[in-house]
N, C-alpha and C positions, 0 to 999 in steps of 0.2 A: 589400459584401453577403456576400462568399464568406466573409469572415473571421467576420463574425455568425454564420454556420450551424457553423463549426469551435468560436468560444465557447462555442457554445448543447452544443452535442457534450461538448464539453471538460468543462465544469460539470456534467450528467448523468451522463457517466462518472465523474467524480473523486466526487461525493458519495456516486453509488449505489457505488462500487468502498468507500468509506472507510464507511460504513452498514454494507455487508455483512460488512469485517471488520470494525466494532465488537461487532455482532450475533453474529457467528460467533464470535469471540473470549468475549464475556459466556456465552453461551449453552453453547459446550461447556468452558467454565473447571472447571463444576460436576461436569465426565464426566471429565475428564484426569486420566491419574496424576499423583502427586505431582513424577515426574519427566519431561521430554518430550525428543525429542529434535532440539534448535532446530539444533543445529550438525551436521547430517547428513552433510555432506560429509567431518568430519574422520577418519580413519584409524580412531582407538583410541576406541572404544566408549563411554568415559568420559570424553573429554572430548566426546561429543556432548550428555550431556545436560545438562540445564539446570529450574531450578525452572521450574512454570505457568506463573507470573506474568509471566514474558518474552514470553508469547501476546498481551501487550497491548503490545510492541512495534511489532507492524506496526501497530495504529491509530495508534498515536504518530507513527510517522512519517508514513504518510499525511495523515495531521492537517499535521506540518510541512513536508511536501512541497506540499499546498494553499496554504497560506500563504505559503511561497515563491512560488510561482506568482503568484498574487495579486500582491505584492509586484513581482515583476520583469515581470508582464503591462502592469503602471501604467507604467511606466521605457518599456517598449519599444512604445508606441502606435504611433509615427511609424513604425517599422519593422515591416511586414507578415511578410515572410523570417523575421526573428530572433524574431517574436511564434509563428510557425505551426511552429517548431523548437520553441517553447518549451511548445507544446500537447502538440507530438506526446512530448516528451518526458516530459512531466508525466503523459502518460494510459497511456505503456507502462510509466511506473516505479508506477503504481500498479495497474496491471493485473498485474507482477514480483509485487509484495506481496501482492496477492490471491492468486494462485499459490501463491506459499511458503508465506503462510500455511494455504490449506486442503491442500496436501501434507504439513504439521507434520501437522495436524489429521487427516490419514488415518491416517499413519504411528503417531500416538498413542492413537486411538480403537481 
């Protein structure tokens, strides 16, 4: 029963998190400069930036990071432990993406 309610959690966050960047990415694509700055962390200034079009990165992977899941949720039924690792790990690496992505999206607008 416990495990149902973490599914139910799991699927709700992962769609709305991946929705919101597809939505925020389409949406402020048409506001962004031509240059954005995806690689923030790096040092020298030019190598941070990067065309738009890399803003549709994070849906991508989120997209592939579901599908993973998916994928390795079916594998690990019989294992409770290794399933509720597998949630938790799916819902903070896509909540990381949403992050970055609308910190690009501050930093660019």
């Amino acid at each position: 029963m416990e495990i149902d309610i973490v599914r139910g959690f799991r699927t709700a966050t992962a769609v709305l998190s991946t929705c919101i960047m597809i939505l925020t990415g389409v949406g402020y694509f048409f506001l962004l400069q031509p240059q954005i700055p995806l690689f923030y962390s790096l040092a020298r200034v030019e190598d941070q930036m990067t065309n738009k079009e890399w803003i549709f990165l994070f849906p991508g992977l989120a997209v592939l990071i579901m599908l993973f899941e998916r994928l390795e949720s079916k594998q690990l039924q019989g294992s409770e432990a290794a399933e509720k690792i597998l949630i938790i790990g799916t819902t903070l690496s896509l909540l990381f993406l949403l992050t970055a992505l609308i910190r690009i999206l501050v930093l660019s607008v």
